[in-house]
PQR file of N, CA, C, O and H, with PARSE charges and radii, in Angstrom:
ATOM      1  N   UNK A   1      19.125  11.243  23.396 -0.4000 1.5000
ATOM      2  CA  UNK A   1      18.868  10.757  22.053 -0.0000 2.0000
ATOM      3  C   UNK A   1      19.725  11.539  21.070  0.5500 1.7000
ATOM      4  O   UNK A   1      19.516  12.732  20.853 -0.5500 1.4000
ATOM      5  N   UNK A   2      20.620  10.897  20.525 -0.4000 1.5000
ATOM      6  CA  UNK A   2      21.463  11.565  19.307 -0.0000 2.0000
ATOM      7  C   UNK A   2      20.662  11.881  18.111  0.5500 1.7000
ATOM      8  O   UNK A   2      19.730  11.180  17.716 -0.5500 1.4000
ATOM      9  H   UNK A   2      20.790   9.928  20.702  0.4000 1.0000
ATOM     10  N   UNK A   3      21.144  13.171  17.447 -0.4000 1.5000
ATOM     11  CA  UNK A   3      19.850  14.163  17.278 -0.0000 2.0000
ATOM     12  C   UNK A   3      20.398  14.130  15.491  0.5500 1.7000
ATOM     13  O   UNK A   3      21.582  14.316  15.207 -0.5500 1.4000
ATOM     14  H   UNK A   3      21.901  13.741  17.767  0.4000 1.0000
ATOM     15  N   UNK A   4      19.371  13.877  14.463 -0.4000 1.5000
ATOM     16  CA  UNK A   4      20.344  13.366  12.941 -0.0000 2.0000
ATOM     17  C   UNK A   4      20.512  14.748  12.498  0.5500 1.7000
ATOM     18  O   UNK A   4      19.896  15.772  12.795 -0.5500 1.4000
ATOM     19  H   UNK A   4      18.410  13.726  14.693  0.4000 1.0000
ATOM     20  N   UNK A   5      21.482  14.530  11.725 -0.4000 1.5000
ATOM     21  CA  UNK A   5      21.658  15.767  10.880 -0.0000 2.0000
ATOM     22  C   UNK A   5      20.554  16.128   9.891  0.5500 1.7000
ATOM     23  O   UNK A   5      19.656  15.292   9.789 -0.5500 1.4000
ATOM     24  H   UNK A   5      21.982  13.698  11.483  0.4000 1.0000
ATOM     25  N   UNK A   6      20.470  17.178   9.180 -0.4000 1.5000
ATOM     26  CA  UNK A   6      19.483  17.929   8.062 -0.0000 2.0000
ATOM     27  C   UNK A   6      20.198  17.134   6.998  0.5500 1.7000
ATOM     28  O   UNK A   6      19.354  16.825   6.157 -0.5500 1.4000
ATOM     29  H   UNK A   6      21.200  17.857   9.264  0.4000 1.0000
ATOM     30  N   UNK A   7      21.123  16.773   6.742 -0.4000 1.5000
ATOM     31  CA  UNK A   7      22.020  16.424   5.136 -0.0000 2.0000
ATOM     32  C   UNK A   7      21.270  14.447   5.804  0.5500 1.7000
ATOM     33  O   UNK A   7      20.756  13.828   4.872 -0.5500 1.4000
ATOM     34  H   UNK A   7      21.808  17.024   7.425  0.4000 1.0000
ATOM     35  N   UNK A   8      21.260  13.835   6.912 -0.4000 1.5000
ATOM     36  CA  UNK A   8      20.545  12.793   6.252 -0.0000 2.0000
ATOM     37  C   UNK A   8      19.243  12.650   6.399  0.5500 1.7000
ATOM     38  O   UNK A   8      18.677  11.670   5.915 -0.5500 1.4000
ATOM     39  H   UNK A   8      21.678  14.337   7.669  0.4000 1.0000
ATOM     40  N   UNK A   9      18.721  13.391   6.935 -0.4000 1.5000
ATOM     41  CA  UNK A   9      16.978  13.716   6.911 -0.0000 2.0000
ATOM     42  C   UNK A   9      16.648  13.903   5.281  0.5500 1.7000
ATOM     43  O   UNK A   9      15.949  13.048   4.738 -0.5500 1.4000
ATOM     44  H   UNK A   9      19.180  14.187   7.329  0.4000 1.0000
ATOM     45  N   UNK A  10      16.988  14.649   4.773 -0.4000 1.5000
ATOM     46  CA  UNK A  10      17.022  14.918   3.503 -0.0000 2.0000
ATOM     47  C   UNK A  10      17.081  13.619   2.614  0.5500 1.7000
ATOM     48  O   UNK A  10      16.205  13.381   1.782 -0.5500 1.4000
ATOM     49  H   UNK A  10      17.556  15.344   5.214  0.4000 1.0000
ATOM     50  N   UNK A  11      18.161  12.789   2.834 -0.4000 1.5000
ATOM     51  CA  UNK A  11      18.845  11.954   1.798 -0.0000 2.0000
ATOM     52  C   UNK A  11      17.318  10.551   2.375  0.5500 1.7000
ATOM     53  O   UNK A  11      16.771   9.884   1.497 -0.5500 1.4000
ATOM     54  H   UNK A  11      18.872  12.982   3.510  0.4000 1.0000
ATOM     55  N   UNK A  12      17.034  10.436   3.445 -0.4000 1.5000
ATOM     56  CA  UNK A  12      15.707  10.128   3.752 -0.0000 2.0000
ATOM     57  C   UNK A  12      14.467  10.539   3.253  0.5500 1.7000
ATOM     58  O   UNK A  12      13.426   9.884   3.279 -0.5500 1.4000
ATOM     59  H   UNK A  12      17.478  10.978   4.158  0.4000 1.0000
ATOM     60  N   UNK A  13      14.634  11.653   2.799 -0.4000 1.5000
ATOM     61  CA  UNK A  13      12.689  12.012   2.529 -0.0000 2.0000
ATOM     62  C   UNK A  13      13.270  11.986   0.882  0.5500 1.7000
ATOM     63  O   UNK A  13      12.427  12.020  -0.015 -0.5500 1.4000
ATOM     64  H   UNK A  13      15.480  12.186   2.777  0.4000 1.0000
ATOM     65  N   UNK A  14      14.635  11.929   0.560 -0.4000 1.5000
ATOM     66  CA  UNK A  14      14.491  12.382  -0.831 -0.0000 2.0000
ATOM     67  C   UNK A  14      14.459   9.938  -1.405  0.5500 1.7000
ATOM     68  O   UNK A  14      14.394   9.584  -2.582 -0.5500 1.4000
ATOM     69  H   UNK A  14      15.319  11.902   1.289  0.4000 1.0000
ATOM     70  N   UNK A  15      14.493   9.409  -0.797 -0.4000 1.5000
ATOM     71  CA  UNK A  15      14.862   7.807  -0.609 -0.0000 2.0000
ATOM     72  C   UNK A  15      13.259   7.829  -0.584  0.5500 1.7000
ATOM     73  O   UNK A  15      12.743   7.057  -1.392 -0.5500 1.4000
ATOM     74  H   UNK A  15      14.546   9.696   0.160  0.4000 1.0000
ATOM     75  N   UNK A  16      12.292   8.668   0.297 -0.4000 1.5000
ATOM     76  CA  UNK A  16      10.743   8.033   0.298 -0.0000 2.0000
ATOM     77  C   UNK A  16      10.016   8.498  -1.231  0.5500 1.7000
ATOM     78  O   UNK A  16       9.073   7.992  -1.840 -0.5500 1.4000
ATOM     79  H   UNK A  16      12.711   9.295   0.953  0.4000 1.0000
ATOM     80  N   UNK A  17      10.798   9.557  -1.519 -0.4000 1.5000
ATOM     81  CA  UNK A  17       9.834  10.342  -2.821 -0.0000 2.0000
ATOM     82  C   UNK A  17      10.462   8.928  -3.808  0.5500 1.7000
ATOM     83  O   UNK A  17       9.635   8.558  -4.641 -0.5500 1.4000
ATOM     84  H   UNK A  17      11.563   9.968  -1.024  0.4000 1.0000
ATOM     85  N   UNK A  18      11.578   8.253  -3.808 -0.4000 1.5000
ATOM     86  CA  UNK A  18      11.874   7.590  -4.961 -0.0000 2.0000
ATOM     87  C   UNK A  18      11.272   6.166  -4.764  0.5500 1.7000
ATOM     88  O   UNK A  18      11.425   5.300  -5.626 -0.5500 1.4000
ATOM     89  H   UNK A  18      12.250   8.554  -3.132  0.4000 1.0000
ATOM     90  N   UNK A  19      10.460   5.904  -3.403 -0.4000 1.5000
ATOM     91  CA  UNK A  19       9.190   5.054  -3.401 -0.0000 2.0000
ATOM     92  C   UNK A  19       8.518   4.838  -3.172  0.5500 1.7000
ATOM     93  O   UNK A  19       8.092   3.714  -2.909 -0.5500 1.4000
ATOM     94  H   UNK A  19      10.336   6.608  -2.703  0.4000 1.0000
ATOM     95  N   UNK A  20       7.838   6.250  -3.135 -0.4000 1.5000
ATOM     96  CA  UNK A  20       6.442   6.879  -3.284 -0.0000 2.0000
ATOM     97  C   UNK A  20       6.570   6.166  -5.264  0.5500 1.7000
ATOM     98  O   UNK A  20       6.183   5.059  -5.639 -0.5500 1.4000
ATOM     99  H   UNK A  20       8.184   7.164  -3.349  0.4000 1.0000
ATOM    100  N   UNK A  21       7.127   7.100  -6.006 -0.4000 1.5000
ATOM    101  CA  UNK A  21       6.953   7.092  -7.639 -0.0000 2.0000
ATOM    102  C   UNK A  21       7.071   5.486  -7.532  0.5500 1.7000
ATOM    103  O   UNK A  21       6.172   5.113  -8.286 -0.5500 1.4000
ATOM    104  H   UNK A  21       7.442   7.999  -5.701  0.4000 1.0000
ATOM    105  N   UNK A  22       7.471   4.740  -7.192 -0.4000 1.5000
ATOM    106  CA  UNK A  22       7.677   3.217  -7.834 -0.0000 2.0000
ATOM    107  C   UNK A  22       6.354   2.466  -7.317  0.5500 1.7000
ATOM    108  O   UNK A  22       5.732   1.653  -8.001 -0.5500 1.4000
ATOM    109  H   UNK A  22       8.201   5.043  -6.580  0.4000 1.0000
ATOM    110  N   UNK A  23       6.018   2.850  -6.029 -0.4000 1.5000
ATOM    111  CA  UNK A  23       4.798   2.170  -5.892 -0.0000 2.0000
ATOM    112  C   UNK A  23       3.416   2.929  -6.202  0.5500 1.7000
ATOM    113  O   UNK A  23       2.331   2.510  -5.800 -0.5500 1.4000
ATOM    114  H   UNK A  23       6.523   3.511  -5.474  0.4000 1.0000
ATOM    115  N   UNK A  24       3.545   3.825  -6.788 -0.4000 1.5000
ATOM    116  CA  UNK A  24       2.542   4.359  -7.958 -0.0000 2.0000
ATOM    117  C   UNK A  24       2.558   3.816  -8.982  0.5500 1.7000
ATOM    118  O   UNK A  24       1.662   3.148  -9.498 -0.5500 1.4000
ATOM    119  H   UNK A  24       4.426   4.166  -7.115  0.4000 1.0000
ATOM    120  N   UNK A  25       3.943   4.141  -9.501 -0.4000 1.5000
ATOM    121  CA  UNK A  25       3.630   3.051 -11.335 -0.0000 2.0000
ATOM    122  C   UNK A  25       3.573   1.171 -10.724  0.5500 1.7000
ATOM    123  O   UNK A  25       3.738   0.366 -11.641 -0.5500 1.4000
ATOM    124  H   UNK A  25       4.671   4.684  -9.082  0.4000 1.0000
ATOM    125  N   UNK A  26       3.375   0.603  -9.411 -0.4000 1.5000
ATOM    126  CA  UNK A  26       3.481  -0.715  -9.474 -0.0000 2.0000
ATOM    127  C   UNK A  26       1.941  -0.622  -8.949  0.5500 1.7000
ATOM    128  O   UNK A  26       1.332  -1.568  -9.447 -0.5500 1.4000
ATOM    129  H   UNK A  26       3.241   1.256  -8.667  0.4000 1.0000
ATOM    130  N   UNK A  27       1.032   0.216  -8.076 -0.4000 1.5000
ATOM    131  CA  UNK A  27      -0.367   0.044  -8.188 -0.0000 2.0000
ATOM    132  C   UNK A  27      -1.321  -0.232  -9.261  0.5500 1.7000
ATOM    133  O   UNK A  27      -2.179  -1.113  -9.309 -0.5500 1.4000
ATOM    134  H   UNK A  27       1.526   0.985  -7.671  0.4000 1.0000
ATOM    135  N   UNK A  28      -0.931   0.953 -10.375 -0.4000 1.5000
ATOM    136  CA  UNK A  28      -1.263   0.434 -11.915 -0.0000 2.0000
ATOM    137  C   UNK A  28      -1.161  -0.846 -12.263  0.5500 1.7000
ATOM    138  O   UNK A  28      -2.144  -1.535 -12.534 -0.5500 1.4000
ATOM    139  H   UNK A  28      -0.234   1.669 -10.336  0.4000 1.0000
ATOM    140  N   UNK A  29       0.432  -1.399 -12.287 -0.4000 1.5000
ATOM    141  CA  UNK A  29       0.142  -2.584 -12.557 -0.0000 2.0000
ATOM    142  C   UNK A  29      -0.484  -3.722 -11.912  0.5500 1.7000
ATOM    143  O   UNK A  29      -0.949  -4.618 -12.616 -0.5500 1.4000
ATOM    144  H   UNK A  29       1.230  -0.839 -12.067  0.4000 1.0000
ATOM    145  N   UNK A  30      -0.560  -3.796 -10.351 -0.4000 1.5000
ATOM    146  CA  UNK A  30      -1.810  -4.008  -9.408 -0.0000 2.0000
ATOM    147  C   UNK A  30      -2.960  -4.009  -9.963  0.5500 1.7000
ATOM    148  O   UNK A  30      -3.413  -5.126 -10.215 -0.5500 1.4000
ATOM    149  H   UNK A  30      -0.182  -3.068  -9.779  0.4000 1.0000
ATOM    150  N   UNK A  31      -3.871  -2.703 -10.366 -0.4000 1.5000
ATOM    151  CA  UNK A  31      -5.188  -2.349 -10.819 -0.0000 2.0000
ATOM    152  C   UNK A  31      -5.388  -3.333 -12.194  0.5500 1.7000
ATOM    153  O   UNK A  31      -6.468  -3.810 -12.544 -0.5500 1.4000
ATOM    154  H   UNK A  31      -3.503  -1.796 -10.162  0.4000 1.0000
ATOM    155  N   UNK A  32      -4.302  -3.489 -12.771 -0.4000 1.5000
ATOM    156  CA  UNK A  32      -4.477  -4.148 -14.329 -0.0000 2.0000
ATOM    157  C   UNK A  32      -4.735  -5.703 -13.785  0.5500 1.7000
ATOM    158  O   UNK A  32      -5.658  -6.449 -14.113 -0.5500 1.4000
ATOM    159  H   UNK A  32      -3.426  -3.102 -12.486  0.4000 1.0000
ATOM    160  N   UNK A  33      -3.816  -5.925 -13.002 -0.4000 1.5000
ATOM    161  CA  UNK A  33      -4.051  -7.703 -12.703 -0.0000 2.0000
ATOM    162  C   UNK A  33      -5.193  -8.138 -11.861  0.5500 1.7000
ATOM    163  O   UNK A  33      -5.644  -9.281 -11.784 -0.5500 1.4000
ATOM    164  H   UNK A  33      -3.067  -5.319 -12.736  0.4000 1.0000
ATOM    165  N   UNK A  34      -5.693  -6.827 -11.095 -0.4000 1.5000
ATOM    166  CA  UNK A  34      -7.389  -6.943 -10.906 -0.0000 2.0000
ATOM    167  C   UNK A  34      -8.172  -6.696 -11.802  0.5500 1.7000
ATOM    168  O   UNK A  34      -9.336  -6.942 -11.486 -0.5500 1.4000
ATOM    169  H   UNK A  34      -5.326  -5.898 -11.157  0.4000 1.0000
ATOM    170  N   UNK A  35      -8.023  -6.284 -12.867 -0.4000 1.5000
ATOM    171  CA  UNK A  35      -9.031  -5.957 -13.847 -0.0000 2.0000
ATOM    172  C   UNK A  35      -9.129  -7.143 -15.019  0.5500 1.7000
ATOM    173  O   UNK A  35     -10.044  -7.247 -15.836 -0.5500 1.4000
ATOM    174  H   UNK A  35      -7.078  -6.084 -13.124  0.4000 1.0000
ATOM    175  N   UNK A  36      -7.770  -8.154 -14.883 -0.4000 1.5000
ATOM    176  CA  UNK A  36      -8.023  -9.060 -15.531 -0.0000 2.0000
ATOM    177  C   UNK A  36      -8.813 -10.249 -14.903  0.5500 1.7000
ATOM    178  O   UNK A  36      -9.731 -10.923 -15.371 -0.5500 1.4000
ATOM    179  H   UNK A  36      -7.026  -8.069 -14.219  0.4000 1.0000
ATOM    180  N   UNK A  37      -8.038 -10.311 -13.440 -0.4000 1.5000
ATOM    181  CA  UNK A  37      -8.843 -11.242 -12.427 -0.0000 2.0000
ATOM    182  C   UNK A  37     -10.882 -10.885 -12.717  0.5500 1.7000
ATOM    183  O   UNK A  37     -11.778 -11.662 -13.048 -0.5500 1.4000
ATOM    184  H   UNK A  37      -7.292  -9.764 -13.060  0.4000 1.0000
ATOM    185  N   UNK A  38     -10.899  -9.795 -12.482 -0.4000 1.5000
ATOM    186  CA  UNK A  38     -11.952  -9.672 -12.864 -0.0000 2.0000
ATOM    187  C   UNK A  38     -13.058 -10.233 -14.355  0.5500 1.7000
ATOM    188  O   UNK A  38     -14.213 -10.618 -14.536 -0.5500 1.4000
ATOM    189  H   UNK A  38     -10.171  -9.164 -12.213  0.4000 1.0000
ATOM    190  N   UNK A  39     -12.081 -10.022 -14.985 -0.4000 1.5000
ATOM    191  CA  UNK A  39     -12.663 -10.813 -16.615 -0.0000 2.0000
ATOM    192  C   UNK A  39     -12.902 -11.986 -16.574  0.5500 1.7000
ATOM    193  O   UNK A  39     -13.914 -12.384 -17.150 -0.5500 1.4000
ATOM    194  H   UNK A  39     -11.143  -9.710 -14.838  0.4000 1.0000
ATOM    195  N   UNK A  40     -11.733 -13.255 -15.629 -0.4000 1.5000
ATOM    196  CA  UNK A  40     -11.948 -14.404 -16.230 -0.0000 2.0000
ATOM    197  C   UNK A  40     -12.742 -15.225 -14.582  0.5500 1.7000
ATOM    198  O   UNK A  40     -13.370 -16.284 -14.574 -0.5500 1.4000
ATOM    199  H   UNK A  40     -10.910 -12.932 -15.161  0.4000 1.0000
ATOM    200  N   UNK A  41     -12.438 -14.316 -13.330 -0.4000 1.5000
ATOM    201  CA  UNK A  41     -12.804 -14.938 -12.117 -0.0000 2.0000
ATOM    202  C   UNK A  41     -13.846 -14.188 -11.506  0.5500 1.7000
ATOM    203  O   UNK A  41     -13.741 -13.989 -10.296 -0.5500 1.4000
ATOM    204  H   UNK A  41     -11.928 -13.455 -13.337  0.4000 1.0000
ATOM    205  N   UNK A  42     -14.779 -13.759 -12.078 -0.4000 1.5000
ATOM    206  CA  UNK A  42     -15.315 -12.669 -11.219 -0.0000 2.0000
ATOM    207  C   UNK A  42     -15.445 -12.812  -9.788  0.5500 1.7000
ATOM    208  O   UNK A  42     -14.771 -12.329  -8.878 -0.5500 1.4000
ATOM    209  H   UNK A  42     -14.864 -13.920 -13.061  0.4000 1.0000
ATOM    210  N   UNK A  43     -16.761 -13.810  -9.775 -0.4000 1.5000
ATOM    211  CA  UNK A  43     -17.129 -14.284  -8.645 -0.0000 2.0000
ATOM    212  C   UNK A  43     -15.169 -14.463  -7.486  0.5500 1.7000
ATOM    213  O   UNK A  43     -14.791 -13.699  -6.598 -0.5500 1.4000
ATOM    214  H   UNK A  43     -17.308 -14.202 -10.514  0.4000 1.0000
ATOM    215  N   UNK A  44     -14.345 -15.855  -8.095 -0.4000 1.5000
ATOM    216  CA  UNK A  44     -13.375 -15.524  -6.912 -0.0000 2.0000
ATOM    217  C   UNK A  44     -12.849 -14.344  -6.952  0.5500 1.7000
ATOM    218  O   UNK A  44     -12.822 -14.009  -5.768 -0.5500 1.4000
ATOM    219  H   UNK A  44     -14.652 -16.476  -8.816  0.4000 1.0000
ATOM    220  N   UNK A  45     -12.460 -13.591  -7.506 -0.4000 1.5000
ATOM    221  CA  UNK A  45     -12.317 -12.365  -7.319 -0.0000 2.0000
ATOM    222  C   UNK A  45     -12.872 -11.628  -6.359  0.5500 1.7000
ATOM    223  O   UNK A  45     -12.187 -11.624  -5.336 -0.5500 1.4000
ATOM    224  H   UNK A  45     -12.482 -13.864  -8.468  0.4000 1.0000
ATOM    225  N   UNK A  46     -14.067 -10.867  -6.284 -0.4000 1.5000
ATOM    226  CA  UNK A  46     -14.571 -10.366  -5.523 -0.0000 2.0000
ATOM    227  C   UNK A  46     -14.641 -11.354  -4.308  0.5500 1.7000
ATOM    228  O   UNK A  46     -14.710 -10.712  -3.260 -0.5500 1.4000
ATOM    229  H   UNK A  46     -14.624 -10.871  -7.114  0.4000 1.0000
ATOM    230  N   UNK A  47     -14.647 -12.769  -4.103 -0.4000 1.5000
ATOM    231  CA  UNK A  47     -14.880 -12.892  -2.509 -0.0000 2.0000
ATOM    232  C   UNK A  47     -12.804 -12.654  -1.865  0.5500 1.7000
ATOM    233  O   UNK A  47     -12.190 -12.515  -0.807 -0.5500 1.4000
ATOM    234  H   UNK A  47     -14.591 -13.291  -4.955  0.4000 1.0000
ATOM    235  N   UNK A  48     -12.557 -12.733  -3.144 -0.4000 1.5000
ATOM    236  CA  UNK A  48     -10.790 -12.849  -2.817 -0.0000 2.0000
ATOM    237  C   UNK A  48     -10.637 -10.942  -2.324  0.5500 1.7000
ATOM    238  O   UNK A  48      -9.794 -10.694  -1.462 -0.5500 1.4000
ATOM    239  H   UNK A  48     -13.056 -12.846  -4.003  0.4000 1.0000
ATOM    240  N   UNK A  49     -11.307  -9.970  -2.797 -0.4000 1.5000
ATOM    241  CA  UNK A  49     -11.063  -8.719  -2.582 -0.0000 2.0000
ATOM    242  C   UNK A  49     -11.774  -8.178  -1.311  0.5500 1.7000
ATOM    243  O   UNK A  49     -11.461  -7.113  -0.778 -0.5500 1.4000
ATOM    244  H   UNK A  49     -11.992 -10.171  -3.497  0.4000 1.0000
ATOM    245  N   UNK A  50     -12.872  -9.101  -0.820 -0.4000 1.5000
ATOM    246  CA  UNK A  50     -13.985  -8.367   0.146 -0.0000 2.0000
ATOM    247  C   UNK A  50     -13.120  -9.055   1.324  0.5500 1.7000
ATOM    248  O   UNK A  50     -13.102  -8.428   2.384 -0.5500 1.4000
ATOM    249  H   UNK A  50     -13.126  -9.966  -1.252  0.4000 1.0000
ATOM    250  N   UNK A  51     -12.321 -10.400   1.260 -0.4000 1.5000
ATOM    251  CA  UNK A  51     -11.515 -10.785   2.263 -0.0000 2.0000
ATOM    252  C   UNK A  51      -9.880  -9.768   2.596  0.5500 1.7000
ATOM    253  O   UNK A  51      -9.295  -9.599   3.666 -0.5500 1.4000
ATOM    254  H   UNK A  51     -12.335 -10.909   0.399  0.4000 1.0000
ATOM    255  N   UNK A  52      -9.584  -9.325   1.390 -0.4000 1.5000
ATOM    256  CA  UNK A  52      -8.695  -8.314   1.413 -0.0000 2.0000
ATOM    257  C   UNK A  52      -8.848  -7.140   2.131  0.5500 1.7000
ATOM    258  O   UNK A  52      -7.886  -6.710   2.768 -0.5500 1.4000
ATOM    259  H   UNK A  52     -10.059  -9.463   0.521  0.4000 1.0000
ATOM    260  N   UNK A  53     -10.095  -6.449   2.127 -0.4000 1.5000
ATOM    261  CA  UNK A  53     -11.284  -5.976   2.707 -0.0000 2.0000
ATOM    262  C   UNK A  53     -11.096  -5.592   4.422  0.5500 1.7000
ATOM    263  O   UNK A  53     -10.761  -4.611   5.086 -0.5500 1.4000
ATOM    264  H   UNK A  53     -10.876  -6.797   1.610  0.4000 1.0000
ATOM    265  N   UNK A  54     -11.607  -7.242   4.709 -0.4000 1.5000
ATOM    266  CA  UNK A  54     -11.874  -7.056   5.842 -0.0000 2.0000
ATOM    267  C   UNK A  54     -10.495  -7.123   6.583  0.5500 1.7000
ATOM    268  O   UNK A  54     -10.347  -6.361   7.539 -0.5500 1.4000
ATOM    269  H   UNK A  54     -11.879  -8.039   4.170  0.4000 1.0000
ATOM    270  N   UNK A  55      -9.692  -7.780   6.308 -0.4000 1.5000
ATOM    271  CA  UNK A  55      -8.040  -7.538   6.547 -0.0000 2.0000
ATOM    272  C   UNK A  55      -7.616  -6.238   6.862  0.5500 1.7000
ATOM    273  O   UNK A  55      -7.273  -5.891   7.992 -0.5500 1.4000
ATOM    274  H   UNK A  55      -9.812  -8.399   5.532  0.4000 1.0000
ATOM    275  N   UNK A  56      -7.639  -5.407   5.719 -0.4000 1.5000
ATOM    276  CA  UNK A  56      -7.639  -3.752   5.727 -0.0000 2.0000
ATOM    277  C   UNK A  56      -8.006  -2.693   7.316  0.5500 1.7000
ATOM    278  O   UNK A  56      -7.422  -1.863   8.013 -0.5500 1.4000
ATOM    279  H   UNK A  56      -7.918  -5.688   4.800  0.4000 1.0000
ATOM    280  N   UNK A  57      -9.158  -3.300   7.266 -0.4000 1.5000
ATOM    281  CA  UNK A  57     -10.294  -3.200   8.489 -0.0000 2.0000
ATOM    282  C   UNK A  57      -9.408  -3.390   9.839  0.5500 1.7000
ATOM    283  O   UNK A  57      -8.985  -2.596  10.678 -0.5500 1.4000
ATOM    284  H   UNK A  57      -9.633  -3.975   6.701  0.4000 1.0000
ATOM    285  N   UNK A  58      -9.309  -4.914   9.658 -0.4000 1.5000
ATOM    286  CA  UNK A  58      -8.663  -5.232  11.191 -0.0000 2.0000
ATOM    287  C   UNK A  58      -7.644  -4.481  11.320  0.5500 1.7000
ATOM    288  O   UNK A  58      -7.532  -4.063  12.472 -0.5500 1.4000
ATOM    289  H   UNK A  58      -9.653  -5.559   8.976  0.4000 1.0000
ATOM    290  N   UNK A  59      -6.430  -3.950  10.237 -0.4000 1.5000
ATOM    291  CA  UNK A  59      -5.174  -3.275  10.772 -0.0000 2.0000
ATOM    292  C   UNK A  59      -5.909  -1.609  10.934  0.5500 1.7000
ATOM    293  O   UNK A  59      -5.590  -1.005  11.958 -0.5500 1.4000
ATOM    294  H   UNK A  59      -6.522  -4.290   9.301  0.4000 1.0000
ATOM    295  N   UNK A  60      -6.665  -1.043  10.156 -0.4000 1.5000
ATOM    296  CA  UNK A  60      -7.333  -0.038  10.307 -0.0000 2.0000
ATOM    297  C   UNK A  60      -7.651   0.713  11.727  0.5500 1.7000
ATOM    298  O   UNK A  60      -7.497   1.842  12.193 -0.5500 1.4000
ATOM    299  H   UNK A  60      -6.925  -1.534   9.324  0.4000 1.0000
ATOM    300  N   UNK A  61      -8.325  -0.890  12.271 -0.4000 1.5000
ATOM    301  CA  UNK A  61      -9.078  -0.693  13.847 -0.0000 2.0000
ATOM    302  C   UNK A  61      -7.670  -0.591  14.686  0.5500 1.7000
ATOM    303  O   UNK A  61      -7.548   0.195  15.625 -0.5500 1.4000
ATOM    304  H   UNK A  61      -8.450  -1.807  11.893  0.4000 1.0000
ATOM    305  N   UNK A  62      -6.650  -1.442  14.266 -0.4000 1.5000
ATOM    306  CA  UNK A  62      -5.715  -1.419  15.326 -0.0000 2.0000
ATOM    307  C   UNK A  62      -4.684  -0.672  15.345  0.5500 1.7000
ATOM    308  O   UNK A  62      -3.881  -0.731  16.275 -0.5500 1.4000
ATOM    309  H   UNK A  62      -6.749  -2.082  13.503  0.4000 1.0000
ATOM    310  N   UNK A  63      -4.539   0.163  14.306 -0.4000 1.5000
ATOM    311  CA  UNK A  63      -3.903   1.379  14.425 -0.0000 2.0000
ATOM    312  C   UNK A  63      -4.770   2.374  15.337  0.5500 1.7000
ATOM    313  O   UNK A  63      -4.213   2.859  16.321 -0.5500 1.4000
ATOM    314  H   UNK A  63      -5.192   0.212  13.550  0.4000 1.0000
ATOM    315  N   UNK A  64      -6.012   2.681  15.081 -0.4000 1.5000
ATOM    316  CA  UNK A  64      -6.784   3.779  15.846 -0.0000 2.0000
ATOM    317  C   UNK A  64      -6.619   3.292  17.167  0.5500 1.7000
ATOM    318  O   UNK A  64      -6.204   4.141  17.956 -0.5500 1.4000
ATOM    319  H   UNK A  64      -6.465   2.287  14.281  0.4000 1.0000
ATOM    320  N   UNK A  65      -6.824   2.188  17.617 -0.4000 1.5000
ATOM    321  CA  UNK A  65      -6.552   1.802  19.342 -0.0000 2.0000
ATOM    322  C   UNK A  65      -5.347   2.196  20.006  0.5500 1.7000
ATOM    323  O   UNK A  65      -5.092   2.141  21.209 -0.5500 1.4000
ATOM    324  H   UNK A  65      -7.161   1.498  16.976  0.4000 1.0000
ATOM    325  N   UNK A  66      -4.225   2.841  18.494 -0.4000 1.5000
ATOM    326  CA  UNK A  66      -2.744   2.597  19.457 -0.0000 2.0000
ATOM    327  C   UNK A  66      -3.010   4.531  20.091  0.5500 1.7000
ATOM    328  O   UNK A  66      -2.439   5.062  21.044 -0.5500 1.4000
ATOM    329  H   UNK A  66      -4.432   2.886  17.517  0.4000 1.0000
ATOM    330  N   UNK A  67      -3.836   5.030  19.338 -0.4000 1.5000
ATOM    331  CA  UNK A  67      -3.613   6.343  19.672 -0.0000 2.0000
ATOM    332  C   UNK A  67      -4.509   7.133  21.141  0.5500 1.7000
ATOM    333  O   UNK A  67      -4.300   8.311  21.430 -0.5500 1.4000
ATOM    334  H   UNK A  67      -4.300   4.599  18.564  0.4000 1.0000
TER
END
C-alpha cells in the first residue's frame, strides 16, 4: 500500500475543517427552515421529522453491525 505523504494528509484535514465550518453555518439554516415548518405545518412536520427519525435509526443500527 503506497503510504501518503504528511504535506497531503494535512491539505486533507485542513479541506475537512473548511467543511466542518460550512456545514455548521448551513445546519442553522436547516434549524430555521424547521422552525418555520413548524409554525405553519406542525402536525406534517413532526410526522415528516419522526420519519426522518426512524431513517437515522436504521443507518445507526447498521453501522454498529459492521463492527
Amino acid at each position: 500500500m503506497k503510504k501518503i505523504s504528511q504535506k497531503k494528509i494535512d491539505k486533507y484535514l485542513r479541506t475537512i475543517d473548511k467543511i466542518e465550518k460550512a456545514r455548521k453555518q448551513n445546519n442553522v439554516n436547516w434549524m430555521d427552515v424547521l422552525r418555520i415548518a413548524l409554525q405553519h405545518a406542525p402536525e406534517k412536520t413532526i410526522r415528516l421529522m419522526n420519519k426522518i427519525n426512524r431513517k437515522d435509526q436504521v443507518i445507526t443500527n447498521l453501522f454498529k453491525n459492521t463492527k
